[in-house]
Backbone as CSV, one residue per row, in Angstrom:
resi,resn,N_x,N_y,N_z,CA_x,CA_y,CA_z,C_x,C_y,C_z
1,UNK,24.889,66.693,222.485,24.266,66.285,223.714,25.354,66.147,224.790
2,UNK,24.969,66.531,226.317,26.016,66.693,226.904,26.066,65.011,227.704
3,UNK,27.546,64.971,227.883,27.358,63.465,228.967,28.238,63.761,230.213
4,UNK,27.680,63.143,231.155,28.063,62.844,232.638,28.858,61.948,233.354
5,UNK,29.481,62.647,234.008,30.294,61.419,235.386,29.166,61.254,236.251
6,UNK,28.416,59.682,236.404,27.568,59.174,237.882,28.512,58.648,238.196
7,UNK,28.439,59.412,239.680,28.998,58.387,241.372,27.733,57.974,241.627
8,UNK,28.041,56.286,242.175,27.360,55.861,242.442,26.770,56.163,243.910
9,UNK,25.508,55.850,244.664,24.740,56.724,245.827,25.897,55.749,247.077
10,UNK,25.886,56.656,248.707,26.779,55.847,249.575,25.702,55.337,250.560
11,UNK,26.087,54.826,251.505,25.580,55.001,252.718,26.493,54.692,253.554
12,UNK,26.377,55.437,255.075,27.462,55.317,255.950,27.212,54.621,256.495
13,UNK,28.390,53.536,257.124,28.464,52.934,258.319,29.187,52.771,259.346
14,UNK,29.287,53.294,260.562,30.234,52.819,261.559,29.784,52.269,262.602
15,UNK,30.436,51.912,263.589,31.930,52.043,263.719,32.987,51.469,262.844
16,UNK,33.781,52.277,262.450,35.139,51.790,261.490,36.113,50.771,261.840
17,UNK,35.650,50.438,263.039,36.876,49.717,263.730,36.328,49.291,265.115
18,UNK,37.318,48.583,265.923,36.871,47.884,266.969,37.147,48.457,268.597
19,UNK,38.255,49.441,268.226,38.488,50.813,269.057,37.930,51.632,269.081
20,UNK,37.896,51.673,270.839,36.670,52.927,271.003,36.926,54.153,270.137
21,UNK,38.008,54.508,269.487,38.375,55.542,268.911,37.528,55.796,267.798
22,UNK,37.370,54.243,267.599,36.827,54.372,265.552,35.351,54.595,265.754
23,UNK,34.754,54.433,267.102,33.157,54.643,267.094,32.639,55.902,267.108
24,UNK,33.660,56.848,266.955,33.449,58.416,266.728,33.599,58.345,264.695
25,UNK,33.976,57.253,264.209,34.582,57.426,262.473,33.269,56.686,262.011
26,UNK,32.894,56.962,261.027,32.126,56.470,259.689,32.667,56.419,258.352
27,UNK,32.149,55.446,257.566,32.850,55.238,256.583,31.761,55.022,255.289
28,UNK,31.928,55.065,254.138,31.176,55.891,252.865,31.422,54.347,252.234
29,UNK,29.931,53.490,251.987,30.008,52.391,251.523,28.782,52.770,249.980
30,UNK,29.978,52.297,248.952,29.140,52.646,247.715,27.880,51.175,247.161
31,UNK,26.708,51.957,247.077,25.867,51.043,246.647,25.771,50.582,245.280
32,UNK,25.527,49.320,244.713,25.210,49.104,243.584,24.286,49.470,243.009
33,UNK,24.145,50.399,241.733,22.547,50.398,241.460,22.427,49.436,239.951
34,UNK,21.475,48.778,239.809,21.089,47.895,238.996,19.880,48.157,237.984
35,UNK,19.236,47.779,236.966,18.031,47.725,236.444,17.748,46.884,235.606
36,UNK,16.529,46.545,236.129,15.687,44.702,234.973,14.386,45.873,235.018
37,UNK,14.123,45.134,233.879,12.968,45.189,233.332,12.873,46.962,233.789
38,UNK,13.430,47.593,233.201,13.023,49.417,233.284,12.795,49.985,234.543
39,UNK,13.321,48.882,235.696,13.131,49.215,237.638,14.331,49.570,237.692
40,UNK,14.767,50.422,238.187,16.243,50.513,238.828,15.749,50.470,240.502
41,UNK,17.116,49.732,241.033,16.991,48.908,242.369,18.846,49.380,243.067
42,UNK,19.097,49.563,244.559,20.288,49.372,244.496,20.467,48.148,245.941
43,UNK,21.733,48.198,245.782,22.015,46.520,246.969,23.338,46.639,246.961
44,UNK,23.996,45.635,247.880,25.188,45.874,248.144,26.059,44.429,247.433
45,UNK,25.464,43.435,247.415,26.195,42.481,247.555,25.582,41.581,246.626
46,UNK,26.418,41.518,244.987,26.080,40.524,244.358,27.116,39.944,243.241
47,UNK,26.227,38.365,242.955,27.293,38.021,242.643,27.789,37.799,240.716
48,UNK,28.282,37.411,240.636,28.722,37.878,238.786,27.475,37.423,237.759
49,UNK,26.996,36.257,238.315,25.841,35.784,237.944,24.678,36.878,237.712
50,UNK,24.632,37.430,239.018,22.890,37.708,238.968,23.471,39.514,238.433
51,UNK,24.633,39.804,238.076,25.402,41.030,237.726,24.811,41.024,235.983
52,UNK,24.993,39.684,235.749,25.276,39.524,233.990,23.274,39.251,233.707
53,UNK,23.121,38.881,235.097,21.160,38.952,234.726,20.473,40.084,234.783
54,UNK,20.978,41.335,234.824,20.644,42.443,235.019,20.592,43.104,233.508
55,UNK,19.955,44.254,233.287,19.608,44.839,231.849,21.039,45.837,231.913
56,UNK,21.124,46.876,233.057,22.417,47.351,233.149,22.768,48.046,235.111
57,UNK,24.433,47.836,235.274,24.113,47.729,236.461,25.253,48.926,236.506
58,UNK,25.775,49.199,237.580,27.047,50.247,238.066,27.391,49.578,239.621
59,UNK,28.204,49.383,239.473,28.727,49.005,240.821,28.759,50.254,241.852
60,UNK,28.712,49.854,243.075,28.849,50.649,244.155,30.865,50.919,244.185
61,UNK,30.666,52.477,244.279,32.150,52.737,244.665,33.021,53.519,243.625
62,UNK,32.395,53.487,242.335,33.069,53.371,241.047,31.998,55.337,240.592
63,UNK,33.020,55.474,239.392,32.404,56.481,239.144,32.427,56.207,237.064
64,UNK,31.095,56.537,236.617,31.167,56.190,235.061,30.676,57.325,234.309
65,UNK,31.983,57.339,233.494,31.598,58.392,232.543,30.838,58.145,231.299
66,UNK,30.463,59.405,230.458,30.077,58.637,229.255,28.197,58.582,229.322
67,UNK,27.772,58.789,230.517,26.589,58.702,231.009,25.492,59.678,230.457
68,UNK,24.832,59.445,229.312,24.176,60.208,228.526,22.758,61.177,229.414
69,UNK,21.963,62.333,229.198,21.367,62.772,229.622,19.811,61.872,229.826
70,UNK,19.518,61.161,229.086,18.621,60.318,229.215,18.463,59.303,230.194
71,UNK,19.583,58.575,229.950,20.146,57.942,231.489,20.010,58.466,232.530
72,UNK,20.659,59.550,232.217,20.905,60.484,233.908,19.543,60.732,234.368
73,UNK,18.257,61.051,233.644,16.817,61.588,234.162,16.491,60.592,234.731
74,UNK,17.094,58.912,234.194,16.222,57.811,234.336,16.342,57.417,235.352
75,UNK,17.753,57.178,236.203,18.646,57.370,237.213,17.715,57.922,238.736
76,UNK,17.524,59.849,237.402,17.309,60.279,238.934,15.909,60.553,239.488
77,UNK,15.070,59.685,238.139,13.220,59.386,238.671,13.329,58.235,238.929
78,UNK,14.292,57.070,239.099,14.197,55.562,239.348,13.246,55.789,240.824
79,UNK,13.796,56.696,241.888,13.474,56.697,242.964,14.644,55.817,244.133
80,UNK,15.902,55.814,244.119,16.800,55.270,244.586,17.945,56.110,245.214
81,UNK,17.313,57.616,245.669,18.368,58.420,246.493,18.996,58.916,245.550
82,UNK,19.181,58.742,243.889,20.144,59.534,243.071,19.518,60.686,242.678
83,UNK,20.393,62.033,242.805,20.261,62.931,242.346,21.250,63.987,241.580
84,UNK,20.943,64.895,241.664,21.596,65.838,240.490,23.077,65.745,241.023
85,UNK,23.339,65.462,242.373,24.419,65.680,243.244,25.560,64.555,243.034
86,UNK,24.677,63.201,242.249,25.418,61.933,241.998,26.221,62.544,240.439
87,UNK,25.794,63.343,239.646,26.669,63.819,238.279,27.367,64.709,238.182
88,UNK,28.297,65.005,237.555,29.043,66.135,237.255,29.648,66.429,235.200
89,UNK,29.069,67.578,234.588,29.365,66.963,233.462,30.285,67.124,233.621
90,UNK,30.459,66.775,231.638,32.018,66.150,231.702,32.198,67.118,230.752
């Protein structure tokens, strides 16, 4: 069975900075994606607690290998912007 590198999904935000310069720059903020109870959900900001209350999570930013094909379908019908474009096998 083959397994996968997931990057986790981004979204951009700018301005990068507080110079008019940086309001032409954007910057690639990685989302967390999470799943309870067989929902996968993503968010930006949490804390170790509600990390360890989760069934299984991936941090925003990070890339995980090891990511079995089953996973990967589950991933990319959650309905959370992931697609074929978030894997690469390995």
């Amino acid at each position: 069975m083959a397994t996968y590198k997931f990057t986790t999904p981004v979204v951009e935000e700018g301005p990068s900075g507080g110079h008019r310069l940086f309001y032409f720059f954007k910057l690639n903020r990685g989302l967390t994606v999470v799943k309870t109870g067989g929902v996968y959900s993503t968010g930006r900001w949490y804390t170790q607690d509600e990390l360890d209350s989760f069934d299984e999570y991936y941090l925003g930013g990070h890339e995980y290998t090891g990511i079995s094909e089953v996973t990967k379908a589950a991933l990319i019908a959650g309905g959370i912007d992931v697609t074929e474009a978030n894997f690469v096998a390995e």
